[in-house]
PDB file of N, CA, C and O in Angstrom, chain B, residues numbered from 101:
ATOM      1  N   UNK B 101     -25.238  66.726  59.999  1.00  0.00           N
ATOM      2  CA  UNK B 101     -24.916  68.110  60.307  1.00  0.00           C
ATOM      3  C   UNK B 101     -26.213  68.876  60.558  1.00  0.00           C
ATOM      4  O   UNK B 101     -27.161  68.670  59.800  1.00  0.00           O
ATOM      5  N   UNK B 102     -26.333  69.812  61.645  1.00  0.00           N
ATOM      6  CA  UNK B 102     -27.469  70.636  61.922  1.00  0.00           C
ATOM      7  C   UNK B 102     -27.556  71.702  60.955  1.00  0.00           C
ATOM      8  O   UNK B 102     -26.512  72.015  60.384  1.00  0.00           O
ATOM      9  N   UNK B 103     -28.375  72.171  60.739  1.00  0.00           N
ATOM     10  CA  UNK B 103     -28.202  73.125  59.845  1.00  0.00           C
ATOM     11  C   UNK B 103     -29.375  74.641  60.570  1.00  0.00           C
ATOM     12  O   UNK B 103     -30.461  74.438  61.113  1.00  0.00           O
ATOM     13  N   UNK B 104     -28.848  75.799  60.392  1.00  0.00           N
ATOM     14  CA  UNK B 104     -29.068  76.841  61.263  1.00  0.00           C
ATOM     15  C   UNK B 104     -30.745  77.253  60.457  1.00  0.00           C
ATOM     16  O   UNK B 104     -31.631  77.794  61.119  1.00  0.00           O
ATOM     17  N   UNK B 105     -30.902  76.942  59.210  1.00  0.00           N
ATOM     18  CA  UNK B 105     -32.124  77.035  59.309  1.00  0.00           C
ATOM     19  C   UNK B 105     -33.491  76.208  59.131  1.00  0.00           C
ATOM     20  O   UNK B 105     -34.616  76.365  58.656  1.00  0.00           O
ATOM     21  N   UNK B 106     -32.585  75.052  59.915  1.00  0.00           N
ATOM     22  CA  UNK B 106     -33.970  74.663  60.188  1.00  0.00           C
ATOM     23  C   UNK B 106     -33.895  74.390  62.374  1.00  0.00           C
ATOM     24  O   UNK B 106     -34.053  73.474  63.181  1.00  0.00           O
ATOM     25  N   UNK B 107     -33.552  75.896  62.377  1.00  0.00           N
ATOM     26  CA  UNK B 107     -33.300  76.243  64.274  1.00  0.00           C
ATOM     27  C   UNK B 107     -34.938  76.693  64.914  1.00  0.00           C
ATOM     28  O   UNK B 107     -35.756  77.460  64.407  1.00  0.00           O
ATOM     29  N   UNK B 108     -35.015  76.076  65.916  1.00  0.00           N
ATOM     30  CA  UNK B 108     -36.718  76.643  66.613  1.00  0.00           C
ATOM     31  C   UNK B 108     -35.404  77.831  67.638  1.00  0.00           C
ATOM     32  O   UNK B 108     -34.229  77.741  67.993  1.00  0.00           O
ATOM     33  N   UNK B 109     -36.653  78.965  67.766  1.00  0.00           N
ATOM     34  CA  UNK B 109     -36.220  79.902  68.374  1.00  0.00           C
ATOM     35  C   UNK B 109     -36.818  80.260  69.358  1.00  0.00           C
ATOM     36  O   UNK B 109     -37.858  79.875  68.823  1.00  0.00           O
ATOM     37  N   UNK B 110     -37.220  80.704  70.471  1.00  0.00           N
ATOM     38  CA  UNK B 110     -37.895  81.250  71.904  1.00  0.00           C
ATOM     39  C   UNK B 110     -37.610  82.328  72.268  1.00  0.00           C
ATOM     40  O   UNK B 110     -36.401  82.449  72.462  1.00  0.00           O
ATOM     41  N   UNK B 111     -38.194  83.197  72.456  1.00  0.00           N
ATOM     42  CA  UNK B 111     -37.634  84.645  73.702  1.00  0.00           C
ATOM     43  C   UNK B 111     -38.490  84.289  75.226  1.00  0.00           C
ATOM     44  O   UNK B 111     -39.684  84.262  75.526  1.00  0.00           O
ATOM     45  N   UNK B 112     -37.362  84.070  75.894  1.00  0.00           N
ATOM     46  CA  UNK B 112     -38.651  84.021  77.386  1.00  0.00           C
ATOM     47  C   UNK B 112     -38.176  85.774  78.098  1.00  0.00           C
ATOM     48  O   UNK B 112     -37.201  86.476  78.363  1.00  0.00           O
ATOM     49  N   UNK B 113     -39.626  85.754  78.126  1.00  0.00           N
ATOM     50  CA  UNK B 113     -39.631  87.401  78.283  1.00  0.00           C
ATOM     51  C   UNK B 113     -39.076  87.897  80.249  1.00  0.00           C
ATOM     52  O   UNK B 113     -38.507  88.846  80.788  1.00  0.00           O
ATOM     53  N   UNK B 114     -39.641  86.672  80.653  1.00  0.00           N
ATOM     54  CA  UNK B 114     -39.765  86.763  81.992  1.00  0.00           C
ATOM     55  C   UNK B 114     -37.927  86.337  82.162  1.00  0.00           C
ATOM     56  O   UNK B 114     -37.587  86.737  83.275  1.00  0.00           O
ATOM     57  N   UNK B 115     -37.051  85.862  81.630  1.00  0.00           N
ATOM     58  CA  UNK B 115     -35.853  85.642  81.800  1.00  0.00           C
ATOM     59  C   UNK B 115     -34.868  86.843  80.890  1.00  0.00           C
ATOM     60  O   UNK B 115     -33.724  87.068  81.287  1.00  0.00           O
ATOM     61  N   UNK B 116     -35.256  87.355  80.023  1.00  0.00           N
ATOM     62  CA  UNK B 116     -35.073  88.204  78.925  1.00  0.00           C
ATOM     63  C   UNK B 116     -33.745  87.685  78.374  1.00  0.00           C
ATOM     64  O   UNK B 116     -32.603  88.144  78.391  1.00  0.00           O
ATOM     65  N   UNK B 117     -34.367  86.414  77.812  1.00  0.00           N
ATOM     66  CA  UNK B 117     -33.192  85.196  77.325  1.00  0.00           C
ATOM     67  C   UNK B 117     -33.504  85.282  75.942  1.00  0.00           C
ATOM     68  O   UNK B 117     -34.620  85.782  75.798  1.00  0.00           O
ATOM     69  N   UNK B 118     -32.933  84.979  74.833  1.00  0.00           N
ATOM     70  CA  UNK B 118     -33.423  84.534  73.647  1.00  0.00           C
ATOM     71  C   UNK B 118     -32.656  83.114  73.555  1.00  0.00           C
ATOM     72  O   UNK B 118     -31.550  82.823  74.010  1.00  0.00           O
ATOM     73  N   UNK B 119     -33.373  82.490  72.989  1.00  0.00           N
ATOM     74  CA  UNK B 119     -32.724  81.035  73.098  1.00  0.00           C
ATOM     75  C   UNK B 119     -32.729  80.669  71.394  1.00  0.00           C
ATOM     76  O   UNK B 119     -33.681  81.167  70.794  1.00  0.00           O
ATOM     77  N   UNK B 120     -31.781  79.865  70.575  1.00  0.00           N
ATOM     78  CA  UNK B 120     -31.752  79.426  69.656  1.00  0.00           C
ATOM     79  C   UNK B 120     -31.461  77.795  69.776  1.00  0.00           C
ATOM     80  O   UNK B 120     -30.675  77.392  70.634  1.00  0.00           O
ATOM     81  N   UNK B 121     -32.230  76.743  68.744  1.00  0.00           N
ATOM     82  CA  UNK B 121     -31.780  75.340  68.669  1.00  0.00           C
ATOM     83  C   UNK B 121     -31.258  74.984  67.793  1.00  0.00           C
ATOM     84  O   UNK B 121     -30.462  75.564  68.531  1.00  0.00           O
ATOM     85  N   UNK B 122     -30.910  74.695  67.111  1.00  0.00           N
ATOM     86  CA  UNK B 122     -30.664  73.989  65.824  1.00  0.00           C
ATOM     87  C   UNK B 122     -30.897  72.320  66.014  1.00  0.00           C
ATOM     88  O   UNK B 122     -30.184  71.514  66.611  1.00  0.00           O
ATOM     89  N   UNK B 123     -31.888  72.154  65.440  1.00  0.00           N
ATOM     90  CA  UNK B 123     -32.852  70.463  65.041  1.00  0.00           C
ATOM     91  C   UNK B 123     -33.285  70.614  66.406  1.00  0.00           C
ATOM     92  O   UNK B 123     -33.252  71.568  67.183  1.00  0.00           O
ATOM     93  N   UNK B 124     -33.727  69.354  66.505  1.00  0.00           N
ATOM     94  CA  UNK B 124     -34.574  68.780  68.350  1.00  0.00           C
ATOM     95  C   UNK B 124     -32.827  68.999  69.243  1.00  0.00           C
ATOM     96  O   UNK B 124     -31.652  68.952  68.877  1.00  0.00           O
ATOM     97  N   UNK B 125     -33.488  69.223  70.421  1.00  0.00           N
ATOM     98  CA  UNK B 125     -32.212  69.146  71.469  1.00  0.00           C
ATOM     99  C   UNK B 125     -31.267  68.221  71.810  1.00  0.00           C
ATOM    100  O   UNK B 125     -31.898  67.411  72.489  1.00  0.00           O
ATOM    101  N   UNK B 126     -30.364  67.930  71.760  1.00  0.00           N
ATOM    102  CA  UNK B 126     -29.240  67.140  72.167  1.00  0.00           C
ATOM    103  C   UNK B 126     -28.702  67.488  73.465  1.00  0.00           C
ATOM    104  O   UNK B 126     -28.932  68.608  73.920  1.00  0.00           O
ATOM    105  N   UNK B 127     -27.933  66.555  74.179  1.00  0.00           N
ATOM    106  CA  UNK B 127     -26.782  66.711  75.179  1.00  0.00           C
ATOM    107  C   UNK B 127     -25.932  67.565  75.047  1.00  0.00           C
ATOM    108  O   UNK B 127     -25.081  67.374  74.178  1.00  0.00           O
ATOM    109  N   UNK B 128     -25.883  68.615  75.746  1.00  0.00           N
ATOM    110  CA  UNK B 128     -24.728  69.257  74.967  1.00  0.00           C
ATOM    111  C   UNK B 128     -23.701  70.356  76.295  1.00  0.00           C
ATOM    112  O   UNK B 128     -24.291  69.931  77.288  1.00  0.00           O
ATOM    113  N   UNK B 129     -23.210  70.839  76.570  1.00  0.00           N
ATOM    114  CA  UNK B 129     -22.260  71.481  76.795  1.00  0.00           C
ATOM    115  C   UNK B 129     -22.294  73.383  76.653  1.00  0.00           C
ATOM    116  O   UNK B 129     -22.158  74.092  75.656  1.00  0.00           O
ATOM    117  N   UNK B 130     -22.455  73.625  77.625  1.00  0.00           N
ATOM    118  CA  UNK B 130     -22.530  75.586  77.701  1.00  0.00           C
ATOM    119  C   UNK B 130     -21.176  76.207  77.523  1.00  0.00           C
ATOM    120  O   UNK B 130     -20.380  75.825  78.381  1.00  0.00           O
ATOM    121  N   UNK B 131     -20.679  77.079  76.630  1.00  0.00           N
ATOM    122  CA  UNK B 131     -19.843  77.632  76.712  1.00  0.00           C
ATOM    123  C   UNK B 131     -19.482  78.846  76.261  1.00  0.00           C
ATOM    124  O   UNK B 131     -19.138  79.136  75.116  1.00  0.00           O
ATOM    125  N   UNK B 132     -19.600  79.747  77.472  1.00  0.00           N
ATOM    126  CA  UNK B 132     -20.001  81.446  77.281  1.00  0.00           C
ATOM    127  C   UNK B 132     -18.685  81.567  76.302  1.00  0.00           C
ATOM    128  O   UNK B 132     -17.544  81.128  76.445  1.00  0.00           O
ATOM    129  N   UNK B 133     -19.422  82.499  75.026  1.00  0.00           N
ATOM    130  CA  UNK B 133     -18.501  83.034  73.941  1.00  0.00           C
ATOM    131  C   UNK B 133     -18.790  84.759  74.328  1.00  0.00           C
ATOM    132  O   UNK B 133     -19.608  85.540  73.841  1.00  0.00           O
ATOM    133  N   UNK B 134     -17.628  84.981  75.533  1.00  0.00           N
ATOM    134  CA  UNK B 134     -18.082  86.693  75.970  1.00  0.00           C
ATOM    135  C   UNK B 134     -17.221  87.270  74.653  1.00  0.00           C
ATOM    136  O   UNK B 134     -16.962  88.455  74.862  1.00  0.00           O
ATOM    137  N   UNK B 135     -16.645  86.774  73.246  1.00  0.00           N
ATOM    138  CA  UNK B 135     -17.034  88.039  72.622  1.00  0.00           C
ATOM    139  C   UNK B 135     -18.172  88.483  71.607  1.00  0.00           C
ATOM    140  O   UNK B 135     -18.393  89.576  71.084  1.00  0.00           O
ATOM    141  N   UNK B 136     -18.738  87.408  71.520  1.00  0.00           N
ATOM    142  CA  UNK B 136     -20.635  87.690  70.989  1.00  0.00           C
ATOM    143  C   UNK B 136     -21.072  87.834  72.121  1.00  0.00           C
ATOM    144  O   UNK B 136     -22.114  88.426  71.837  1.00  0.00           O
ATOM    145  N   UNK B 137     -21.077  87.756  73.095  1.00  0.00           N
ATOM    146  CA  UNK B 137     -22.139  88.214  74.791  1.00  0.00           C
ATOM    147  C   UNK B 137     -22.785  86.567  74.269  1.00  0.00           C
ATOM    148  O   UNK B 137     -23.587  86.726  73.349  1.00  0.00           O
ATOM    149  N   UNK B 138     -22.673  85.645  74.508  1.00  0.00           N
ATOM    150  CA  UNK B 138     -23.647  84.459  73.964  1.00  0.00           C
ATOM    151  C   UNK B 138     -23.595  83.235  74.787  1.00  0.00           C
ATOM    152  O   UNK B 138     -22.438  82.995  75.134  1.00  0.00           O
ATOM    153  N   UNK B 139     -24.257  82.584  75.114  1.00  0.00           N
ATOM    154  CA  UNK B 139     -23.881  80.792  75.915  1.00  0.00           C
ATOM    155  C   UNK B 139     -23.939  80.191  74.325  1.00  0.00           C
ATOM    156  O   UNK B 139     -24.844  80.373  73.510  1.00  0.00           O
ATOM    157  N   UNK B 140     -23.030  79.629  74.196  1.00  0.00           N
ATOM    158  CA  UNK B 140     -23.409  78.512  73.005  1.00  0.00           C
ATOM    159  C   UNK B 140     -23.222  77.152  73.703  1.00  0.00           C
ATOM    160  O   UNK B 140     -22.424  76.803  74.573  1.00  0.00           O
ATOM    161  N   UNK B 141     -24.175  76.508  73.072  1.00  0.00           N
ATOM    162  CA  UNK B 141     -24.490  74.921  73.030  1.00  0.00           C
ATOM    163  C   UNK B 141     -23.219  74.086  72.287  1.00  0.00           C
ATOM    164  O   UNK B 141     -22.652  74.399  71.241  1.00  0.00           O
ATOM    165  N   UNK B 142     -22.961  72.959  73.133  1.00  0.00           N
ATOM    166  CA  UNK B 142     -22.027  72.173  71.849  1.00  0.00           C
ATOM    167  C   UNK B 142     -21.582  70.658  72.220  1.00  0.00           C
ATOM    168  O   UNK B 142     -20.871  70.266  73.145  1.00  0.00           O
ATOM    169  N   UNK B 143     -22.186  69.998  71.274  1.00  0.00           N
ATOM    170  CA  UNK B 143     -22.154  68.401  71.487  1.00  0.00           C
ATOM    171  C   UNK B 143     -20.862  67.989  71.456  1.00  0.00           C
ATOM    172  O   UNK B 143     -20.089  68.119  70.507  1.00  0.00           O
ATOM    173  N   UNK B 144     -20.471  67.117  73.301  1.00  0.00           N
ATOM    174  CA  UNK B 144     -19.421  67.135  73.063  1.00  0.00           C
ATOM    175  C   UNK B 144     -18.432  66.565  72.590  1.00  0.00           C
ATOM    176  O   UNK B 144     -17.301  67.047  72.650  1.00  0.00           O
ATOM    177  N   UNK B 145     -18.766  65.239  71.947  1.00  0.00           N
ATOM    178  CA  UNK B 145     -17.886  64.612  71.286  1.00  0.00           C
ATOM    179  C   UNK B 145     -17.920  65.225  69.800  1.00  0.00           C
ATOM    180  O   UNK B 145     -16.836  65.285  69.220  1.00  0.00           O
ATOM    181  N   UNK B 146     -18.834  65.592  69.268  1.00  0.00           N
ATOM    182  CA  UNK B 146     -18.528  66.146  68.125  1.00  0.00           C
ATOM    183  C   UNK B 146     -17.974  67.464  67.669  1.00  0.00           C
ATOM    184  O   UNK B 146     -17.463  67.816  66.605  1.00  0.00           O
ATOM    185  N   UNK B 147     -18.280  68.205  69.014  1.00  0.00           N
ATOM    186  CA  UNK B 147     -17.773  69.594  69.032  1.00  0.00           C
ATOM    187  C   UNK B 147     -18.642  70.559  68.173  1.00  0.00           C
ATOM    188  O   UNK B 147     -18.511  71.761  67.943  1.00  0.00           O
ATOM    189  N   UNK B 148     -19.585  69.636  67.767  1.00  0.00           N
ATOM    190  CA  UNK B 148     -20.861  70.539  66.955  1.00  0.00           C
ATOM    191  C   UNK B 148     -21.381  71.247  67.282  1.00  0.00           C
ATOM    192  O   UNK B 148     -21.760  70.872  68.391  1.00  0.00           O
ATOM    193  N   UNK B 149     -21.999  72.810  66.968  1.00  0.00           N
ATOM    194  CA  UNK B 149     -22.615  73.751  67.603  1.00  0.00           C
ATOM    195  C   UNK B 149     -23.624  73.613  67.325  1.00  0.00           C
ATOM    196  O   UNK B 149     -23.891  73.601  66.124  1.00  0.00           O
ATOM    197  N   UNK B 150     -24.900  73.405  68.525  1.00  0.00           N
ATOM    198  CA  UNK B 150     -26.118  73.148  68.235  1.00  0.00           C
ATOM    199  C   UNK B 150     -26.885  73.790  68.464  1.00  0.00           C
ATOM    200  O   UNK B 150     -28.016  73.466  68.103  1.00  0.00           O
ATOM    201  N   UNK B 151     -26.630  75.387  69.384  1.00  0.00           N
ATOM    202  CA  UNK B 151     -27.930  76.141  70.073  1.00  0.00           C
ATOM    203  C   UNK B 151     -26.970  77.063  70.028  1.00  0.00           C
ATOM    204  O   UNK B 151     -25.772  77.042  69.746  1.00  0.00           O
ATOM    205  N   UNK B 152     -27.957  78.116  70.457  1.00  0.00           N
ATOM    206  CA  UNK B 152     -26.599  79.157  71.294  1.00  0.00           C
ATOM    207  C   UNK B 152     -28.321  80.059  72.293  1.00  0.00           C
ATOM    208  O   UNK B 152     -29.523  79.920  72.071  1.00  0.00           O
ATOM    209  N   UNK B 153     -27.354  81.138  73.631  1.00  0.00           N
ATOM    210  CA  UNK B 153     -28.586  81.484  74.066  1.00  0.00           C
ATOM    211  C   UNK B 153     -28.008  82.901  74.447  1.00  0.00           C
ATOM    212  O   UNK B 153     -26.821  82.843  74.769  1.00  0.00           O
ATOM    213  N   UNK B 154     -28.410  83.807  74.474  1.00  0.00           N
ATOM    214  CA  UNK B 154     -28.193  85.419  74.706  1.00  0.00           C
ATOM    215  C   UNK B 154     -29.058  85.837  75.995  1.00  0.00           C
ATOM    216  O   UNK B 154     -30.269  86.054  76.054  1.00  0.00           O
ATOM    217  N   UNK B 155     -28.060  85.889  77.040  1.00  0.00           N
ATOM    218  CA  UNK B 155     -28.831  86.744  78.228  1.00  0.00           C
ATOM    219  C   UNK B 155     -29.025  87.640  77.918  1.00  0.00           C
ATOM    220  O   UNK B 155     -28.522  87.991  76.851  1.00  0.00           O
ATOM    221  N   UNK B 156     -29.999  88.694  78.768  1.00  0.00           N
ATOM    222  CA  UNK B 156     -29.802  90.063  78.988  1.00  0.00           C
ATOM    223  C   UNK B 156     -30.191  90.100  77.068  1.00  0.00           C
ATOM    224  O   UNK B 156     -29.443  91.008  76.706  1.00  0.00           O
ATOM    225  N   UNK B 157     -30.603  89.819  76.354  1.00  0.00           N
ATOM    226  CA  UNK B 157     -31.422  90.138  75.244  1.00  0.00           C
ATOM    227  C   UNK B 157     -31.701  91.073  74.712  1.00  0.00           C
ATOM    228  O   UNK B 157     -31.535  91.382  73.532  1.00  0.00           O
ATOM    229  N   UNK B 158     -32.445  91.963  76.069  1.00  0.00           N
ATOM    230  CA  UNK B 158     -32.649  93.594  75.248  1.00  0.00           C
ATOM    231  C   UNK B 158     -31.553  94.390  75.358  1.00  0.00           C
ATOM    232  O   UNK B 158     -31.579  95.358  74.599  1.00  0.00           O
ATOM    233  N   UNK B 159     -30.655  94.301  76.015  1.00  0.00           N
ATOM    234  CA  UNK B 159     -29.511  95.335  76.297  1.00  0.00           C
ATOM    235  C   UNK B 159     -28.659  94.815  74.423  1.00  0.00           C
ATOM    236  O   UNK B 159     -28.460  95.568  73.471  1.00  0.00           O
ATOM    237  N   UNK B 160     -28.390  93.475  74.524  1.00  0.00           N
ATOM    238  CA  UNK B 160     -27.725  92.472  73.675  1.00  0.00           C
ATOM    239  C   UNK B 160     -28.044  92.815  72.348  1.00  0.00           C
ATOM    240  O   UNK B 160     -27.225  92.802  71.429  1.00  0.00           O
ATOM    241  N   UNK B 161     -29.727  93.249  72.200  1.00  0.00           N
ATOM    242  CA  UNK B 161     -29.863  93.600  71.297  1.00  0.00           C
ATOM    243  C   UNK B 161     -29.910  94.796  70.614  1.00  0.00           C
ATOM    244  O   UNK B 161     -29.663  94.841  69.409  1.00  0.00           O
ATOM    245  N   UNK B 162     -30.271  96.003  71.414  1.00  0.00           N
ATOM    246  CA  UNK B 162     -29.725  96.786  71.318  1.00  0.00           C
ATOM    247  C   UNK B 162     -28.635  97.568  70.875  1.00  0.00           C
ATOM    248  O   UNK B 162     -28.746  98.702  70.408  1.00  0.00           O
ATOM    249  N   UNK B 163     -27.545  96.925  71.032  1.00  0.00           N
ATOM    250  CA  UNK B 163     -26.111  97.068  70.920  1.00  0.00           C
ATOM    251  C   UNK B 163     -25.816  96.020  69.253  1.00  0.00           C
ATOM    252  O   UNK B 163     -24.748  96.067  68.642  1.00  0.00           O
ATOM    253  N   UNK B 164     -26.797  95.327  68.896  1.00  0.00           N
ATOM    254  CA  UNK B 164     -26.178  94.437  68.028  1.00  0.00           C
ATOM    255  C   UNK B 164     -27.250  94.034  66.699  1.00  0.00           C
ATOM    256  O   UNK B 164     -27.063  93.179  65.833  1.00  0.00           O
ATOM    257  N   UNK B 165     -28.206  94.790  66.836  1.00  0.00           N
ATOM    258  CA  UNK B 165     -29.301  94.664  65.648  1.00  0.00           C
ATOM    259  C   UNK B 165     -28.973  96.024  65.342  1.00  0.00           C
ATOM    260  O   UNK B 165     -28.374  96.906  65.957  1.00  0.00           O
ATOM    261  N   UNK B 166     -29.874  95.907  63.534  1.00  0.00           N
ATOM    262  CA  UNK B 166     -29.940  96.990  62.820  1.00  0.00           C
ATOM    263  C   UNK B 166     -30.799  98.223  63.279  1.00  0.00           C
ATOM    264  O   UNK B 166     -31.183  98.735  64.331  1.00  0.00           O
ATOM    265  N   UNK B 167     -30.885  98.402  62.061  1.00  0.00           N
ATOM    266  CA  UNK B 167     -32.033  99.999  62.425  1.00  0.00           C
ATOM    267  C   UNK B 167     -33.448  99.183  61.971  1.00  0.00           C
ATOM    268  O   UNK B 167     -34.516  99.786  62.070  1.00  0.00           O
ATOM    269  N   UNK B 168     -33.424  98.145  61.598  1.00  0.00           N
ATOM    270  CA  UNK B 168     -34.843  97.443  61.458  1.00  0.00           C
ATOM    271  C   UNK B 168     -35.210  96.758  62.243  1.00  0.00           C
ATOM    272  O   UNK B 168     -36.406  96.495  62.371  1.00  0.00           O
ATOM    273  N   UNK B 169     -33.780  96.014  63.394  1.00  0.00           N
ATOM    274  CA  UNK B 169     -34.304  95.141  64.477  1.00  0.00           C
ATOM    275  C   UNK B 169     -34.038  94.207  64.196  1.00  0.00           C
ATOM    276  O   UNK B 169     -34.493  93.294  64.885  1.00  0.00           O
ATOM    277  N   UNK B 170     -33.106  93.836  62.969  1.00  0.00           N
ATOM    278  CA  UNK B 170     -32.736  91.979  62.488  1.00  0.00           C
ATOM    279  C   UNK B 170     -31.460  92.476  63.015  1.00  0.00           C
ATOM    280  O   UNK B 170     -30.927  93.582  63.111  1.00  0.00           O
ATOM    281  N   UNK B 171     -31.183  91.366  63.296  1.00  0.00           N
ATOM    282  CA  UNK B 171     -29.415  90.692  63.655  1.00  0.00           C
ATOM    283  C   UNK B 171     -29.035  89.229  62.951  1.00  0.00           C
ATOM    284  O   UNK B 171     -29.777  88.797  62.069  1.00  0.00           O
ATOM    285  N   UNK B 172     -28.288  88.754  63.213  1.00  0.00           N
ATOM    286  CA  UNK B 172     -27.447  87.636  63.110  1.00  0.00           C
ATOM    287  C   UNK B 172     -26.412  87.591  64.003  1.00  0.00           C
ATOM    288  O   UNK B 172     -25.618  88.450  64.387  1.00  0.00           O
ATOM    289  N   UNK B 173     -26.599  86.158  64.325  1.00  0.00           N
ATOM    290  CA  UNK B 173     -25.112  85.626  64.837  1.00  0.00           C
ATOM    291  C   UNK B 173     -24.485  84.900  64.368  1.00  0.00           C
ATOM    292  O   UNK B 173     -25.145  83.881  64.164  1.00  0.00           O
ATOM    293  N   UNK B 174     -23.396  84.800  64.007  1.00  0.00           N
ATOM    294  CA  UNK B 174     -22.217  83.986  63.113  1.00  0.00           C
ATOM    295  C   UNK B 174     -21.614  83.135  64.393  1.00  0.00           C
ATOM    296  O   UNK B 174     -21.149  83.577  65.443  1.00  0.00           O
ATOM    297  N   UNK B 175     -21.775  81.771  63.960  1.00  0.00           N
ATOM    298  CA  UNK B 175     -20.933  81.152  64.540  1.00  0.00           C
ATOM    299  C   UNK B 175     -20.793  80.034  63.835  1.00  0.00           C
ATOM    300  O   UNK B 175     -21.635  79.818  62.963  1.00  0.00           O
ATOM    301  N   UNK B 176     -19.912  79.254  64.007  1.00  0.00           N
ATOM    302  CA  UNK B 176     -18.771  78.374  63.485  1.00  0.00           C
ATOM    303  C   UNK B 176     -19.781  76.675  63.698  1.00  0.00           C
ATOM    304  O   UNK B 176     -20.491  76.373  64.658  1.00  0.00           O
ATOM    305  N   UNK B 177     -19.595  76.136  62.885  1.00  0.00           N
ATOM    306  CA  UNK B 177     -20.309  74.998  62.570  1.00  0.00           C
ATOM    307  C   UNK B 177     -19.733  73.959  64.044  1.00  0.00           C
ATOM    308  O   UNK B 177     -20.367  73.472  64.980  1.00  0.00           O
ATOM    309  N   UNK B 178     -18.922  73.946  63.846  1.00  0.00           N
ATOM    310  CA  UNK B 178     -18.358  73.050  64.645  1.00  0.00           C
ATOM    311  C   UNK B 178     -17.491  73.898  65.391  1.00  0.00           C
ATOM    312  O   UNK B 178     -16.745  74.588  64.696  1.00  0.00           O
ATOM    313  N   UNK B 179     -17.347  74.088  67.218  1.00  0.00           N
ATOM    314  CA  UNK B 179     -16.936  75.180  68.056  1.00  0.00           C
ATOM    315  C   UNK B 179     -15.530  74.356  68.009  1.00  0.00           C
ATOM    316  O   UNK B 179     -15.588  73.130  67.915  1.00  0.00           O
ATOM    317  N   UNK B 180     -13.916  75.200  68.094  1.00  0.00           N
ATOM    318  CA  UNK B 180     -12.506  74.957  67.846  1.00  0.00           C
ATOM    319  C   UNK B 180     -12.536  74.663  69.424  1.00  0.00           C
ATOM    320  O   UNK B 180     -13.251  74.768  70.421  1.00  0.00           O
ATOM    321  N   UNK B 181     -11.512  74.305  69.064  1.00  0.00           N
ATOM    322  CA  UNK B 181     -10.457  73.305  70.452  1.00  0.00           C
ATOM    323  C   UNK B 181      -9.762  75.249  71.459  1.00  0.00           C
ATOM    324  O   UNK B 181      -9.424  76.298  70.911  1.00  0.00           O
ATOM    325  N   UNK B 182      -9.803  75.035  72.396  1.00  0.00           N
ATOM    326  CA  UNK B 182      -9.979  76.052  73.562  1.00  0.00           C
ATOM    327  C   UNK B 182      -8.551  76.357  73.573  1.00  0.00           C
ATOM    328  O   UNK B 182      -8.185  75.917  72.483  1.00  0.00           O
ATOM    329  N   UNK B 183      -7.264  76.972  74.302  1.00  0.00           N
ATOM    330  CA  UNK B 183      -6.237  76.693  74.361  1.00  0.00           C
ATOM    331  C   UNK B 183      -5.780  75.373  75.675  1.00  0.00           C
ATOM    332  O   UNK B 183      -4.778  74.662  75.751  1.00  0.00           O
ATOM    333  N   UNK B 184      -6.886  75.463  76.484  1.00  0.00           N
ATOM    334  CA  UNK B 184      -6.315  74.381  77.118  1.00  0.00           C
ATOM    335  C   UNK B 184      -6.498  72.946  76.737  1.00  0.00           C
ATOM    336  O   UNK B 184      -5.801  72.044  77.202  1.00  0.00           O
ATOM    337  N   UNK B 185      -7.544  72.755  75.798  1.00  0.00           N
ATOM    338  CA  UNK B 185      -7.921  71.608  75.369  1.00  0.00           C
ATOM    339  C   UNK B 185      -6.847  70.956  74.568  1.00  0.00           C
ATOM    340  O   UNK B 185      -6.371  69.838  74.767  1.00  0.00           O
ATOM    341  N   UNK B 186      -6.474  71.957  73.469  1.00  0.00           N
ATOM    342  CA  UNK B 186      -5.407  71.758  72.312  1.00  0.00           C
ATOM    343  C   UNK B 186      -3.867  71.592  73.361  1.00  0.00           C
ATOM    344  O   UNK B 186      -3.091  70.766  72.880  1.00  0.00           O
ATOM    345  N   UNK B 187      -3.529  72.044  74.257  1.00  0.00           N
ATOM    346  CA  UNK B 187      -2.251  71.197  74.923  1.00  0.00           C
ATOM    347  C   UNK B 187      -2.574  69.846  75.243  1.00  0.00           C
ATOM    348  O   UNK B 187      -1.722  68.971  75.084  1.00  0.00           O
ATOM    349  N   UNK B 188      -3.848  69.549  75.728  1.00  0.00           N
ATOM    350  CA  UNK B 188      -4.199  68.067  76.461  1.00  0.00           C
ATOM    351  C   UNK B 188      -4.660  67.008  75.263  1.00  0.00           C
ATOM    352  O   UNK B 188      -4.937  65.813  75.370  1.00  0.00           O
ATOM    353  N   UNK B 189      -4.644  67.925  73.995  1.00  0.00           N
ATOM    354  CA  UNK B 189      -4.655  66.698  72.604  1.00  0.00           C
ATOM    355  C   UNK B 189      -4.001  66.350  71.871  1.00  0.00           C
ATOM    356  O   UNK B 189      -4.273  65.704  70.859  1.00  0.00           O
ATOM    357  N   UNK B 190      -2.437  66.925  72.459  1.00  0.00           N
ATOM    358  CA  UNK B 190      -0.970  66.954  71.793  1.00  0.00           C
ATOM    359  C   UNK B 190      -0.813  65.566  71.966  1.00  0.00           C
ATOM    360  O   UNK B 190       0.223  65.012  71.597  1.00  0.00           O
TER     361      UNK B 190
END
């Protein structure tokens, strides 16, 4: 299991991306979660969430850090079955 803190983190300024990893990089799978504004990463046979990445960063953050400038993002260890996925695993 990855565990979120031991994640390397990046801001590329010139993309105004923030990028998160959790462990070294894996194969993995993009899948915009528009209700965090977020791309998350996710290995796909395990369905494990391994990264996640935030466009648009300063707007993102703005809207979603404190009055000190920390945030968090909550997300789910392992990303759930989609609604179309869960008919095609009946």
């Amino acid at each position: 299991m990855r565990i979120a803190s031991e994640s390397l983190s990046h801001y590329d300024e010139a993309a105004d991306t923030y990028h998160c990893s959790y462990g070294a990089p894996v194969p993995a799978v993009t899948i915009h979660d528009v209700e965090r504004g977020l791309l998350v990463r996710v290995e796909p046979r395990s369905r494990q969430v391994v990264g996640f990445s935030i466009p648009q960063f300063k707007a993102w953050h703005a809207a979603n850090a404190d009055e000190s400038g920390e945030f968090e993002v909550d997300l789910p260890s392992v990303w759930p079955l989609g609604p179309d996925e869960a008919s095609e695993a009946e």
